[in-house]
PDB file of the backbone (N, CA, C, O) and the ligand in Angstrom, with CONECT records:
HET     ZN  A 101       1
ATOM      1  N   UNK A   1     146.747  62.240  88.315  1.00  0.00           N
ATOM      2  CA  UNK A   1     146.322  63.630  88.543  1.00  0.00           C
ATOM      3  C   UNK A   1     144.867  63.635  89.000  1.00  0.00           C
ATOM      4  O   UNK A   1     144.073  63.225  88.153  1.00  0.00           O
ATOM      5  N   UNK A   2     144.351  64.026  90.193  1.00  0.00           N
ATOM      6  CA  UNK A   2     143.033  64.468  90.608  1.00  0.00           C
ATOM      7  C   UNK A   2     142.211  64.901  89.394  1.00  0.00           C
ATOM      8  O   UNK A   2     142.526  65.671  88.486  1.00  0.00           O
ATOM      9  N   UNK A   3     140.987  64.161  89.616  1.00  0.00           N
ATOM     10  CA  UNK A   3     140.342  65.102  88.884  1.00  0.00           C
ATOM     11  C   UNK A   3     139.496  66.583  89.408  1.00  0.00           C
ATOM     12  O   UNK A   3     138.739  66.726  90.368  1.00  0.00           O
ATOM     13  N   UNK A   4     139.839  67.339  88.630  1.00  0.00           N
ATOM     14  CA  UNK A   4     138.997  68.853  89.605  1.00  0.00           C
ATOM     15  C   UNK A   4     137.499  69.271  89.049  1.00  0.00           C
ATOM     16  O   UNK A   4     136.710  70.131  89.439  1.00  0.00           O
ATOM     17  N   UNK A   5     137.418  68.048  87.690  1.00  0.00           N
ATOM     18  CA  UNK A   5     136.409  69.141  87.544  1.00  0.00           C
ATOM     19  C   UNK A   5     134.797  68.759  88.195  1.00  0.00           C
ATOM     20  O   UNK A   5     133.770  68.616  87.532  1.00  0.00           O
ATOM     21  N   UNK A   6     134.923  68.670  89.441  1.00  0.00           N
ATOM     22  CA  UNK A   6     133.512  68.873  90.633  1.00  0.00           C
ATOM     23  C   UNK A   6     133.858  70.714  91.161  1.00  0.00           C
ATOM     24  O   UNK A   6     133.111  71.512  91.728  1.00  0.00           O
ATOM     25  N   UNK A   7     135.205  70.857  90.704  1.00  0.00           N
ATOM     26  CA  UNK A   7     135.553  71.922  91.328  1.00  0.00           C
ATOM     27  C   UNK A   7     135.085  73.291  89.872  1.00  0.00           C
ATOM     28  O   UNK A   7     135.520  73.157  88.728  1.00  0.00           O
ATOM     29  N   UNK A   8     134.245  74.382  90.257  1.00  0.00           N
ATOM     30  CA  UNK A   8     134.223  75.667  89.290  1.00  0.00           C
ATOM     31  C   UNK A   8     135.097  76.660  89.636  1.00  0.00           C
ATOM     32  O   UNK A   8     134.889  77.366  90.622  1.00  0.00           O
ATOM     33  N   UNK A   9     136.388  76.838  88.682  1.00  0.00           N
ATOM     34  CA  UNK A   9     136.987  77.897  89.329  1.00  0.00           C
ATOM     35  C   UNK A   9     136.632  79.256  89.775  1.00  0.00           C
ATOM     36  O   UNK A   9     137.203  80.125  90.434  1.00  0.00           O
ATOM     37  N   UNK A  10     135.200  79.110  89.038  1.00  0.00           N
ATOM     38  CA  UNK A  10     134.655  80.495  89.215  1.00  0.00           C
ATOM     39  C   UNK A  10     134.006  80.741  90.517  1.00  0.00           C
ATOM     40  O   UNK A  10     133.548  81.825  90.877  1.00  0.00           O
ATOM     41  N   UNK A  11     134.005  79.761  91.118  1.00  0.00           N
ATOM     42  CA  UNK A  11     132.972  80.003  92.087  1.00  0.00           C
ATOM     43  C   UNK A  11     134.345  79.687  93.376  1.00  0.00           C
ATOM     44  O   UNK A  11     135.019  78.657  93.356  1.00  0.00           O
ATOM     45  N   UNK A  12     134.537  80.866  94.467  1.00  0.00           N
ATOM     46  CA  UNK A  12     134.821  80.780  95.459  1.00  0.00           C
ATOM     47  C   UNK A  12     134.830  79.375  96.516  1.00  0.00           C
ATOM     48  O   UNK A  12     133.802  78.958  97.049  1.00  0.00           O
ATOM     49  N   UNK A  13     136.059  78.808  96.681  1.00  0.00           N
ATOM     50  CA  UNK A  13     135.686  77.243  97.673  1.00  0.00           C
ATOM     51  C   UNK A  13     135.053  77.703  99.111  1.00  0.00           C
ATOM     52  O   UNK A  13     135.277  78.702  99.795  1.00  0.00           O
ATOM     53  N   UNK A  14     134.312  76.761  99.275  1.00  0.00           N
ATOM     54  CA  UNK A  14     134.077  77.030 101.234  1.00  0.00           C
ATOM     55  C   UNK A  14     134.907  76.958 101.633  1.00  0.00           C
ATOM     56  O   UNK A  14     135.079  75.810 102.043  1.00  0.00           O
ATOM     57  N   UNK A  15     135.862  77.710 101.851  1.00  0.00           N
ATOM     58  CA  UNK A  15     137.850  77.176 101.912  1.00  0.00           C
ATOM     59  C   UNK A  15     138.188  77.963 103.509  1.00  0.00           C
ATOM     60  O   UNK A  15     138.233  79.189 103.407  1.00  0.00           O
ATOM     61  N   UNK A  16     138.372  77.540 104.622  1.00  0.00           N
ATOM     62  CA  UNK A  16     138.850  78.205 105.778  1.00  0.00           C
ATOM     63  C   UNK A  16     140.084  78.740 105.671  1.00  0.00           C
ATOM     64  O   UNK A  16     140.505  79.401 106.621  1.00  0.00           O
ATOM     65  N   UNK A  17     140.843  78.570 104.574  1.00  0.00           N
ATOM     66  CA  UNK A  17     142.422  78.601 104.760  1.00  0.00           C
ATOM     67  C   UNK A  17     142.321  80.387 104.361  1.00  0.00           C
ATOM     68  O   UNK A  17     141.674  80.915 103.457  1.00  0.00           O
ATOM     69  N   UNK A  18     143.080  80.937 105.244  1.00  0.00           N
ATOM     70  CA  UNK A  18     143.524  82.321 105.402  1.00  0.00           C
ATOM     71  C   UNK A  18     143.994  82.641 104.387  1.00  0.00           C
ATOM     72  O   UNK A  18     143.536  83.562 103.711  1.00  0.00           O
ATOM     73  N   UNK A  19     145.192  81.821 104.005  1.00  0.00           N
ATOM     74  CA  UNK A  19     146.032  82.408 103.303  1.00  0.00           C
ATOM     75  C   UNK A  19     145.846  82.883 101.589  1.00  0.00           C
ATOM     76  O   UNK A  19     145.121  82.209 100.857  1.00  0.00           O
ATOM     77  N   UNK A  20     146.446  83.880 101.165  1.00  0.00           N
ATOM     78  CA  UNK A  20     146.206  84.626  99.890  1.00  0.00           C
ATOM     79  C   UNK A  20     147.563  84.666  99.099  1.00  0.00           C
ATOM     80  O   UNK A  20     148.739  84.808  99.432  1.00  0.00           O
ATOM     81  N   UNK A  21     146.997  84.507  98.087  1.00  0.00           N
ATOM     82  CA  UNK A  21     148.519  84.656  96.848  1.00  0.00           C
ATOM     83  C   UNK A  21     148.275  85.523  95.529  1.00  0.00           C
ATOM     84  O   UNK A  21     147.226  85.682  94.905  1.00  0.00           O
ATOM     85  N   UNK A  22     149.616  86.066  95.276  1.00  0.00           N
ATOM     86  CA  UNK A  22     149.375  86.737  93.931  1.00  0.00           C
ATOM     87  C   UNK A  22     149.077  85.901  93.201  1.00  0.00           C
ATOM     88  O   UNK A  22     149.423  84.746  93.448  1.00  0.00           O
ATOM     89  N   UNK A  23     148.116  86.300  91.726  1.00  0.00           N
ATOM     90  CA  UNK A  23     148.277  85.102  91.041  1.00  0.00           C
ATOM     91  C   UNK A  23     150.258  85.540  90.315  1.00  0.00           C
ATOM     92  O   UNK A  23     150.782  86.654  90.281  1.00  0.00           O
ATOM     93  N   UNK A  24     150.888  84.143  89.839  1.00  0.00           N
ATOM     94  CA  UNK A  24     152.343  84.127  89.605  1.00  0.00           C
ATOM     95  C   UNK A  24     152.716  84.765  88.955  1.00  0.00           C
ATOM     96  O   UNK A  24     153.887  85.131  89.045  1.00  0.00           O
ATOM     97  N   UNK A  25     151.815  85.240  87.898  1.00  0.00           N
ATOM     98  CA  UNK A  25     151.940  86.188  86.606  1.00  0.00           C
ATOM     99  C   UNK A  25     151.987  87.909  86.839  1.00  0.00           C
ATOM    100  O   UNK A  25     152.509  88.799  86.169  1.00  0.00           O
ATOM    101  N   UNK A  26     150.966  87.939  88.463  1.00  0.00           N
ATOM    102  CA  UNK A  26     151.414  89.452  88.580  1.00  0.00           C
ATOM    103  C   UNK A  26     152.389  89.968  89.606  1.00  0.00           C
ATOM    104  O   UNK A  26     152.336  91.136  89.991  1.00  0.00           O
ATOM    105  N   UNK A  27     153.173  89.209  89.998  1.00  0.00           N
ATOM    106  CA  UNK A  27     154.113  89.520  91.485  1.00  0.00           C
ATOM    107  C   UNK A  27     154.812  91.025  90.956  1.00  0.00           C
ATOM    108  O   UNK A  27     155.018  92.032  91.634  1.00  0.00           O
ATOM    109  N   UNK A  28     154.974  90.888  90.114  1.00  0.00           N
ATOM    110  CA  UNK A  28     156.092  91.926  89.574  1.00  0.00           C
ATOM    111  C   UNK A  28     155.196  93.450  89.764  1.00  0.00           C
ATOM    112  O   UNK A  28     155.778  94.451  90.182  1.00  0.00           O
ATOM    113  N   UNK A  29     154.201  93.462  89.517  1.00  0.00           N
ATOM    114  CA  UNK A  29     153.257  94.415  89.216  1.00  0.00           C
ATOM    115  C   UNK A  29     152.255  94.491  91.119  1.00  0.00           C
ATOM    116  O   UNK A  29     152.403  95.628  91.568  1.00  0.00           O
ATOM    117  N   UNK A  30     151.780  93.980  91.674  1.00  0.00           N
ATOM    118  CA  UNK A  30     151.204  93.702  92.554  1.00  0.00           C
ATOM    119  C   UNK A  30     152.015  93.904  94.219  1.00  0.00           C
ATOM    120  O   UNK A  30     153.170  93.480  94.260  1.00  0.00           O
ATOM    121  N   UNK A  31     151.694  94.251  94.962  1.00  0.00           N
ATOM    122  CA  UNK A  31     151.693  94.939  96.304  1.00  0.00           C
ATOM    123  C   UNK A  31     150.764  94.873  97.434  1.00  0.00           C
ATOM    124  O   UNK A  31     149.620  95.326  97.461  1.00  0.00           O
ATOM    125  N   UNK A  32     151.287  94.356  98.209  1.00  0.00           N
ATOM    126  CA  UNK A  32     150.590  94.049  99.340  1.00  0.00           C
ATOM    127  C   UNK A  32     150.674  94.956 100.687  1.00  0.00           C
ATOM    128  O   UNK A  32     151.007  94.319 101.686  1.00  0.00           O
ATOM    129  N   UNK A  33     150.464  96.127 100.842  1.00  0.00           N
ATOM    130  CA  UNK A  33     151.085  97.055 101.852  1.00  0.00           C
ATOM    131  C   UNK A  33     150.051  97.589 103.232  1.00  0.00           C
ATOM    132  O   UNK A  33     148.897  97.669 102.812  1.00  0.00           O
ATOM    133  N   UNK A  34     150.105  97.842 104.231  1.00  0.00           N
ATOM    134  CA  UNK A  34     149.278  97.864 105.344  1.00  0.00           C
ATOM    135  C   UNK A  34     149.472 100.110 105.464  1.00  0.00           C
ATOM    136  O   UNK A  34     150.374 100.892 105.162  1.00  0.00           O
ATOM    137  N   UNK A  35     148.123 100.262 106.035  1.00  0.00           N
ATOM    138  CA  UNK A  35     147.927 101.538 105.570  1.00  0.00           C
ATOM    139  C   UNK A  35     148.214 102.242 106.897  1.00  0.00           C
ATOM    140  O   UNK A  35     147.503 102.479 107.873  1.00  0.00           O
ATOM    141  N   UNK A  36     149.315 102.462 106.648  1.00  0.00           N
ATOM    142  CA  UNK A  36     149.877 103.862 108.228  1.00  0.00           C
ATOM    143  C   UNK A  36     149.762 105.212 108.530  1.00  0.00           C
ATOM    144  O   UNK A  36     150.563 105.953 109.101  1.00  0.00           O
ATOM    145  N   UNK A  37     148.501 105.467 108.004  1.00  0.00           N
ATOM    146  CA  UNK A  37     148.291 106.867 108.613  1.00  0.00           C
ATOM    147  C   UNK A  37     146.269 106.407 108.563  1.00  0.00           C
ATOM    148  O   UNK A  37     145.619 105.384 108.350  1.00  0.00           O
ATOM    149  N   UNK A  38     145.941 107.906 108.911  1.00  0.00           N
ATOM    150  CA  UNK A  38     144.556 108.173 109.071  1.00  0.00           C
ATOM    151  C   UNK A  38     144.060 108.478 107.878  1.00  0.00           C
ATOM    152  O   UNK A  38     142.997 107.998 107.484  1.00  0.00           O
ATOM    153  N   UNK A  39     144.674 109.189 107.281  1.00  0.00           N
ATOM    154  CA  UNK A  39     144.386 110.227 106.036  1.00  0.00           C
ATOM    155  C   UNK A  39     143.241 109.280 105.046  1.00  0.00           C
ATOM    156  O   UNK A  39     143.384 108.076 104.831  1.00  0.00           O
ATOM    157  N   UNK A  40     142.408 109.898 104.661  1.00  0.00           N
ATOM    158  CA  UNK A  40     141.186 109.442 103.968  1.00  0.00           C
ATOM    159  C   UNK A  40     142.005 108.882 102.938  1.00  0.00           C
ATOM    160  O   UNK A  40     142.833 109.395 102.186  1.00  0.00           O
ATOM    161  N   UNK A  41     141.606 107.768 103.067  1.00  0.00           N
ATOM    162  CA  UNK A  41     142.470 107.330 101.286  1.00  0.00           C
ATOM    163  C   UNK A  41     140.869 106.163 101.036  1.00  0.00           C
ATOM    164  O   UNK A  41     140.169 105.674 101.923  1.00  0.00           O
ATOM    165  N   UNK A  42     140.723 106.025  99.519  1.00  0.00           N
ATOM    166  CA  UNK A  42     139.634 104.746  99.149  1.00  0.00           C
ATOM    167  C   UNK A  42     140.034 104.059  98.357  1.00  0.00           C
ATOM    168  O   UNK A  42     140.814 104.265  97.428  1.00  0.00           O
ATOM    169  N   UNK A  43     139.260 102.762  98.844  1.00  0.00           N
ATOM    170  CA  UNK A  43     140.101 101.510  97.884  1.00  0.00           C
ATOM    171  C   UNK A  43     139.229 102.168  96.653  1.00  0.00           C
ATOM    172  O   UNK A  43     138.328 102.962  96.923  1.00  0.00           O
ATOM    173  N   UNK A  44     139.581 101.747  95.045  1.00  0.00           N
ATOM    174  CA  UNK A  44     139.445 102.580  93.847  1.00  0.00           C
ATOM    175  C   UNK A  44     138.473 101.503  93.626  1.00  0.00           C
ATOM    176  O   UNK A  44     138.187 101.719  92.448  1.00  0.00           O
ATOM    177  N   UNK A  45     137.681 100.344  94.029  1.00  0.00           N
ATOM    178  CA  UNK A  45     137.050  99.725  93.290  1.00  0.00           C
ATOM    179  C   UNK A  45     135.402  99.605  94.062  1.00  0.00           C
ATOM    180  O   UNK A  45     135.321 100.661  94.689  1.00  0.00           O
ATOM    181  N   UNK A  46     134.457  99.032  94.226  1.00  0.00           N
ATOM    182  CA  UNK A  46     133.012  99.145  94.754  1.00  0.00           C
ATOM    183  C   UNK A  46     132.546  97.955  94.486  1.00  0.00           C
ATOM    184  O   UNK A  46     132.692  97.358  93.420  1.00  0.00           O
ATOM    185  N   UNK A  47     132.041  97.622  95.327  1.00  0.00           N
ATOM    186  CA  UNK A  47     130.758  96.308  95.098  1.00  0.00           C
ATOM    187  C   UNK A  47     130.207  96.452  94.530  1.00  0.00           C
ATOM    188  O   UNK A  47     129.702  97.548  94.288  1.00  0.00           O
ATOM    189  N   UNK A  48     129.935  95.189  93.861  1.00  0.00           N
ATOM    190  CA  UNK A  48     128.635  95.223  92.577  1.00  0.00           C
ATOM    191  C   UNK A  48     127.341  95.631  93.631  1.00  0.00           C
ATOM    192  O   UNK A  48     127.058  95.039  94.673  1.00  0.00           O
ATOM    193  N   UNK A  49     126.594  96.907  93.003  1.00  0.00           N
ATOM    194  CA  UNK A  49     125.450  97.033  93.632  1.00  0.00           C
ATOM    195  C   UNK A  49     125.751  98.076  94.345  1.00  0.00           C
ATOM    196  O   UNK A  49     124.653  98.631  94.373  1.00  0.00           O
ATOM    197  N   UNK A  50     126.443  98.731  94.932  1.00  0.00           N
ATOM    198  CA  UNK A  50     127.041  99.436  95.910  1.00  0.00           C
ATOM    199  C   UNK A  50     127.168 100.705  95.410  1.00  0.00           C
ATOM    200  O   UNK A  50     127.607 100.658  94.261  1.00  0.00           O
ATOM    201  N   UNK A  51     126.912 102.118  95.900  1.00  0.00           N
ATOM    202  CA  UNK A  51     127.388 103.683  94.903  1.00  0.00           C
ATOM    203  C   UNK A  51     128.255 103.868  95.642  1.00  0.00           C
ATOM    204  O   UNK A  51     128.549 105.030  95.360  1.00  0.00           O
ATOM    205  N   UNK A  52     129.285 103.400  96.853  1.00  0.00           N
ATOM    206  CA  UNK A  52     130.013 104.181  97.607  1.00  0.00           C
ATOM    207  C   UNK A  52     131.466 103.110  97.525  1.00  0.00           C
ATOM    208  O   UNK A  52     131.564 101.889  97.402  1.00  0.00           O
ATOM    209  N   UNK A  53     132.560 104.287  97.667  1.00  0.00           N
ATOM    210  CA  UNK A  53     133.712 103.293  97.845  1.00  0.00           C
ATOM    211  C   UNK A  53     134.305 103.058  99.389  1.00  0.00           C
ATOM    212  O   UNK A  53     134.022 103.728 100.383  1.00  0.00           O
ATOM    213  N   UNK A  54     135.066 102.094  99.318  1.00  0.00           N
ATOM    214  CA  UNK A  54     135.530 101.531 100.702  1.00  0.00           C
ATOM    215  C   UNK A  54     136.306 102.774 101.142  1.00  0.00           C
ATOM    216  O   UNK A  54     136.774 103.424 100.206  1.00  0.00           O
ATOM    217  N   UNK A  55     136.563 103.290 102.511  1.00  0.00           N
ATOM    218  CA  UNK A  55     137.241 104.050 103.147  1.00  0.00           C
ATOM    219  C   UNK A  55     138.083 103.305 103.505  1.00  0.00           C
ATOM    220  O   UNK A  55     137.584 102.373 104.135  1.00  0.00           O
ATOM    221  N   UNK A  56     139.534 103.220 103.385  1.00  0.00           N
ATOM    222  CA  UNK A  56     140.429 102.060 104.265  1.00  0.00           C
ATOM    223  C   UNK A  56     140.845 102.557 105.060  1.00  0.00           C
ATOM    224  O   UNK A  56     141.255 103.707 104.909  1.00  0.00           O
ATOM    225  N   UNK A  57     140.941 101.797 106.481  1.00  0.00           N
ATOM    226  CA  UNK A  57     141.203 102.429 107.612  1.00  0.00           C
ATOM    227  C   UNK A  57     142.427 102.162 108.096  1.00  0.00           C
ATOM    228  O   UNK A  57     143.072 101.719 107.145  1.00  0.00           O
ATOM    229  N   UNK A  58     143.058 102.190 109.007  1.00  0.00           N
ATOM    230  CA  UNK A  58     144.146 103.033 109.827  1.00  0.00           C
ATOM    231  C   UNK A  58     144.622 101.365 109.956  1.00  0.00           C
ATOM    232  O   UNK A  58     143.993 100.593 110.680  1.00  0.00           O
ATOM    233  N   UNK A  59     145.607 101.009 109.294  1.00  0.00           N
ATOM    234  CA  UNK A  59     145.931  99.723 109.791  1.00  0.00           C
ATOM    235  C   UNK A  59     145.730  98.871 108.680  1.00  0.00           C
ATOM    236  O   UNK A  59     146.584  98.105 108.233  1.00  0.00           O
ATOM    237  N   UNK A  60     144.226  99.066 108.107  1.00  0.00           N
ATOM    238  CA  UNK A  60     144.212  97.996 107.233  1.00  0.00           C
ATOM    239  C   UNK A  60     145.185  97.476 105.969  1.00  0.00           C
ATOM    240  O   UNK A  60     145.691  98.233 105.141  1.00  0.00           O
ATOM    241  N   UNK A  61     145.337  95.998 106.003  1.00  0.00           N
ATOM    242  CA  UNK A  61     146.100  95.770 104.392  1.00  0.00           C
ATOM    243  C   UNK A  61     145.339  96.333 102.890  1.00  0.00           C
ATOM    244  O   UNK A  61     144.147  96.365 102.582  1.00  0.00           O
ATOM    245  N   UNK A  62     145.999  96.555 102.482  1.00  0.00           N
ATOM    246  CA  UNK A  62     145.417  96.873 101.124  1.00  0.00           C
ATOM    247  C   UNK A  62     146.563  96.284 100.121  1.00  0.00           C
ATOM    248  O   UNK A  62     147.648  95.808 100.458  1.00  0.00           O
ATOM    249  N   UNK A  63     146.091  96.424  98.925  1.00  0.00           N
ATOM    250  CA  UNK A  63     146.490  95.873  97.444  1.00  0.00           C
ATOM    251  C   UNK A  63     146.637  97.197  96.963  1.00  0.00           C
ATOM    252  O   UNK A  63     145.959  98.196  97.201  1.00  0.00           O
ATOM    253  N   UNK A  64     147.641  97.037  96.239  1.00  0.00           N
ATOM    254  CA  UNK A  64     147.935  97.837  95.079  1.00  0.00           C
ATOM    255  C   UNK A  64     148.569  97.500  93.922  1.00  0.00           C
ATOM    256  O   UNK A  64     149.509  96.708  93.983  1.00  0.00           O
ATOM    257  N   UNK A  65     148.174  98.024  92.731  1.00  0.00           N
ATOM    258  CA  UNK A  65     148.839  97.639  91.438  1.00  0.00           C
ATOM    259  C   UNK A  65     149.979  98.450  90.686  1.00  0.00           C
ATOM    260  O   UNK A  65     150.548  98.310  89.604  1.00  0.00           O
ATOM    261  N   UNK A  66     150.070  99.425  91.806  1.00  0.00           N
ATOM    262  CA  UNK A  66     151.142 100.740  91.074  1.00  0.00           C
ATOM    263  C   UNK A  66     150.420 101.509  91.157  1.00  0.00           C
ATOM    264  O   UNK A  66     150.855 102.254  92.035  1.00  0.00           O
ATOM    265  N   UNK A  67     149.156 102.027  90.666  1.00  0.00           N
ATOM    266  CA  UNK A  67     148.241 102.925  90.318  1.00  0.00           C
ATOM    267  C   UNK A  67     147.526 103.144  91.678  1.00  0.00           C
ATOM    268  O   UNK A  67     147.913 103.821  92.631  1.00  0.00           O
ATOM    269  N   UNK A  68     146.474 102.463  91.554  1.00  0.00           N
ATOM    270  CA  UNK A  68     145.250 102.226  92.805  1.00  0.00           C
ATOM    271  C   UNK A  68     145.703 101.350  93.912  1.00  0.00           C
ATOM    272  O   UNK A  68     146.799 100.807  94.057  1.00  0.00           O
ATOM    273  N   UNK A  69     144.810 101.322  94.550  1.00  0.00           N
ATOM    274  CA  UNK A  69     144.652 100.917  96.249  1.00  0.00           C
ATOM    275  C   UNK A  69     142.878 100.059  96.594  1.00  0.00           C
ATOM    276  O   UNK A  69     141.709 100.362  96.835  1.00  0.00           O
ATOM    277  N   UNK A  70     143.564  99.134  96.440  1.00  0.00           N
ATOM    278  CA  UNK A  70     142.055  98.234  96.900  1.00  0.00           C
ATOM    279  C   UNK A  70     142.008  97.523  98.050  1.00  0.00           C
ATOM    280  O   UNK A  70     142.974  97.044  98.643  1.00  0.00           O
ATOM    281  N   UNK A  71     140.530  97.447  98.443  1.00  0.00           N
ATOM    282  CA  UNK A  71     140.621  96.825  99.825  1.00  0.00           C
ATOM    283  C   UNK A  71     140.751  95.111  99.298  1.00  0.00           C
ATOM    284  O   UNK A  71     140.238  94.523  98.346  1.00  0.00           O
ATOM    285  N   UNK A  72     141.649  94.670 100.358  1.00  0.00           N
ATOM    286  CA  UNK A  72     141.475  92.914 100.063  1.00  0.00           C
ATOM    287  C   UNK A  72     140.337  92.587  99.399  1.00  0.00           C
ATOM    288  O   UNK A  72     140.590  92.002  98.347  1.00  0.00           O
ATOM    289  N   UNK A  73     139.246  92.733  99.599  1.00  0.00           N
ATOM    290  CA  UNK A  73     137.877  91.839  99.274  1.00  0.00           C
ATOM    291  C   UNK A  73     137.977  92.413  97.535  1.00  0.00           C
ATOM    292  O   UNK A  73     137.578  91.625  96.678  1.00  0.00           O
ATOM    293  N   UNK A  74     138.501  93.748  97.108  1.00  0.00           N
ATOM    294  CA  UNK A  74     137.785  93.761  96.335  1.00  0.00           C
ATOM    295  C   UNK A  74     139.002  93.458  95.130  1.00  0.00           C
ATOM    296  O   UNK A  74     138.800  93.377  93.918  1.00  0.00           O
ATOM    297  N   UNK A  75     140.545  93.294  95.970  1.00  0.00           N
ATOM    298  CA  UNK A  75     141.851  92.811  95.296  1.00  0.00           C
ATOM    299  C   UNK A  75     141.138  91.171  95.065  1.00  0.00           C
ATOM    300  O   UNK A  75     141.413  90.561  94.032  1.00  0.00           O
ATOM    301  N   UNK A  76     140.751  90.909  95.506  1.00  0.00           N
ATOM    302  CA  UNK A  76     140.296  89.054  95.357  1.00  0.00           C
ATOM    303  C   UNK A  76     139.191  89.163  94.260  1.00  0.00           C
ATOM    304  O   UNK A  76     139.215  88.142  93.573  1.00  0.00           O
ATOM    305  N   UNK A  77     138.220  90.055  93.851  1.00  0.00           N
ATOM    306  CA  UNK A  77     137.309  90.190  93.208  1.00  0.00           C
ATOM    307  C   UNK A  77     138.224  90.439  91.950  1.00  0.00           C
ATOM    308  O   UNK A  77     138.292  89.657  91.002  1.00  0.00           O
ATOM    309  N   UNK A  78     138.727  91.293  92.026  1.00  0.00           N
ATOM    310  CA  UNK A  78     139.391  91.214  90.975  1.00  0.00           C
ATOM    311  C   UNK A  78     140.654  90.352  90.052  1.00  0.00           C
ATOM    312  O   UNK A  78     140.967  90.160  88.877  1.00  0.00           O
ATOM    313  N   UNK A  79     141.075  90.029  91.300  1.00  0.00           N
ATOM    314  CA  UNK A  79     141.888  88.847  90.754  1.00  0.00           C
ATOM    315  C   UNK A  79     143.539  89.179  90.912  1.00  0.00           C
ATOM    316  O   UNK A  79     144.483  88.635  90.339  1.00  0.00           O
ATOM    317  N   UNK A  80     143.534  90.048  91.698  1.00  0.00           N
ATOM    318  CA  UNK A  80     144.900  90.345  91.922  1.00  0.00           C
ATOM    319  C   UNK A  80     145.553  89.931  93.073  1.00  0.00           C
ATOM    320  O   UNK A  80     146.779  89.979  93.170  1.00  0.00           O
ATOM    321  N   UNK A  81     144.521  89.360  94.319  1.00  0.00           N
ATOM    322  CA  UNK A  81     144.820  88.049  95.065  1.00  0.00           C
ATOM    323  C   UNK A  81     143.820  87.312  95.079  1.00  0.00           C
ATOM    324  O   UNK A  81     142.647  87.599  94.840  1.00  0.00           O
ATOM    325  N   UNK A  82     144.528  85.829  95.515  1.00  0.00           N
ATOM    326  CA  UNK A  82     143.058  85.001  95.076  1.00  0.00           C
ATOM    327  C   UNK A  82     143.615  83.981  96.166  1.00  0.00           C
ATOM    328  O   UNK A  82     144.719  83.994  96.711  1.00  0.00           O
ATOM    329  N   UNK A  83     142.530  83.071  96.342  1.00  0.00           N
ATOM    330  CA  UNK A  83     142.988  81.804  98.056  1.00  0.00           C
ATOM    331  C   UNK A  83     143.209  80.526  96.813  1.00  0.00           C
ATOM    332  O   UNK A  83     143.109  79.341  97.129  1.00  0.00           O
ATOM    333  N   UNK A  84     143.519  80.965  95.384  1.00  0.00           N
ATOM    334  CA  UNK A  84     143.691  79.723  94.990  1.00  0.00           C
ATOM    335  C   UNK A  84     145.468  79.336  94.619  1.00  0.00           C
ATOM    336  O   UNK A  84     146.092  79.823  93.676  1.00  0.00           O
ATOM    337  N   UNK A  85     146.102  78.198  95.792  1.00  0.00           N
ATOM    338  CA  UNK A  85     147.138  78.340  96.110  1.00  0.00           C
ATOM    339  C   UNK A  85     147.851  77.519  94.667  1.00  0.00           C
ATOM    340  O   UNK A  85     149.011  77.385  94.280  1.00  0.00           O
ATOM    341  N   UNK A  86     146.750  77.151  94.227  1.00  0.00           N
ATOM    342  CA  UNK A  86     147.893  76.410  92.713  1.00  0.00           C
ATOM    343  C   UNK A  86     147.455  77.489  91.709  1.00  0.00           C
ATOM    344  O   UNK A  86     147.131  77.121  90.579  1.00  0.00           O
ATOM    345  N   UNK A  87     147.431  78.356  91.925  1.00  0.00           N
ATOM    346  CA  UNK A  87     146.896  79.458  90.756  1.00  0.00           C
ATOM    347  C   UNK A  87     147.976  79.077  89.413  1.00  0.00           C
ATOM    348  O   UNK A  87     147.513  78.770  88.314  1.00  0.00           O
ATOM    349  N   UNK A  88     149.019  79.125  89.600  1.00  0.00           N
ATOM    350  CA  UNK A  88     150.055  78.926  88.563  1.00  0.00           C
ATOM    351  C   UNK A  88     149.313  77.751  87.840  1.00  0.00           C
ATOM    352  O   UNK A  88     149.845  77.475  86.765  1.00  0.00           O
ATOM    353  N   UNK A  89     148.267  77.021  88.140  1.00  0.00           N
ATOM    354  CA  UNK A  89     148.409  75.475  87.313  1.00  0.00           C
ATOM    355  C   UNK A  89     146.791  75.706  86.959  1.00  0.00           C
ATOM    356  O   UNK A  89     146.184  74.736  86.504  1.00  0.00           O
ATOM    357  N   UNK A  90     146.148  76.842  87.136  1.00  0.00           N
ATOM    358  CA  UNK A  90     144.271  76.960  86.840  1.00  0.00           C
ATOM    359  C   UNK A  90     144.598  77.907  85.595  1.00  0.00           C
ATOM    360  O   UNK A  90     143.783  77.832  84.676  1.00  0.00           O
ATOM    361  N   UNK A  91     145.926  78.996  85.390  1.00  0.00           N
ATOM    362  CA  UNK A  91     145.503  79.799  85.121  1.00  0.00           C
ATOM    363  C   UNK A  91     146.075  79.608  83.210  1.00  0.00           C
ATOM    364  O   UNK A  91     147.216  79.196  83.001  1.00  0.00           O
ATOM    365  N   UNK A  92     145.268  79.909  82.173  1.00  0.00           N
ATOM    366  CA  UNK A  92     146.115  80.176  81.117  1.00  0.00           C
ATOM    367  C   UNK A  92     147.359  81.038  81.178  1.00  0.00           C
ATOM    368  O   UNK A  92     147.569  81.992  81.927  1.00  0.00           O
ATOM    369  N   UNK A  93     148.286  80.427  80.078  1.00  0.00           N
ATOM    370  CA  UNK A  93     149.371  81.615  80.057  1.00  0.00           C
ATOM    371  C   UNK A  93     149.254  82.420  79.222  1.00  0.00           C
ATOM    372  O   UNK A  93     148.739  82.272  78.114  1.00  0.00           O
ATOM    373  N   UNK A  94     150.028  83.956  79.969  1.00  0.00           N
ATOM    374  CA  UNK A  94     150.087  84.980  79.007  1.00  0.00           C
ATOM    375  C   UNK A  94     151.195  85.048  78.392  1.00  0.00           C
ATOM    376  O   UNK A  94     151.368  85.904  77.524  1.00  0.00           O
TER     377      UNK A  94
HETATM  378 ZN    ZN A 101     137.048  97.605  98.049  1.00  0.00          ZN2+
END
């Protein structure tokens, strides 16, 4: 088995790879849907530092949990997608 720990899970990899995953534990709960109209809608969450929320625009993907609507950046901040593709094997179980 590799060893990972040079690797902090906390800290974001310099990672080029595009691709995003639920972590395994929330598929059931979690949504990935692209936004088809104009209509003002905001992702529900804000940058640290930031007083204003994201406007998502006409097209863009967004996250949702059932409830809210977040923009990607801030679904990854939170942890409801993440670029870490072995998530199933970093993460404790619930
Ligand atoms: Zn956001």
């Amino acid at each position: 088995m590799p060893n990972e720990s040079e690797r902090n899970s906390s800290e974001p990899a310099p990672d080029q790879d595009a691709r995003l995953y639920v972590p395994i534990n929330d598929t059931e709960n979690i949504n990935v849907a692209v936004k088809t109209s104009s209509s003002k809608e905001y992702c529900f969450s804000k940058f640290p530092g930031q007083d204003h929320f994201h406007l998502l625009m006409h097209g863009e993907v967004f996250v949702t949990n059932g409830h809210d609507m977040y923009c990607v950046e801030c679904a990854i901040r939170h942890g409801f997608l993440t670029r870490d593709r072995l998530n199933w094997q970093h993460q404790t179980k619930r």
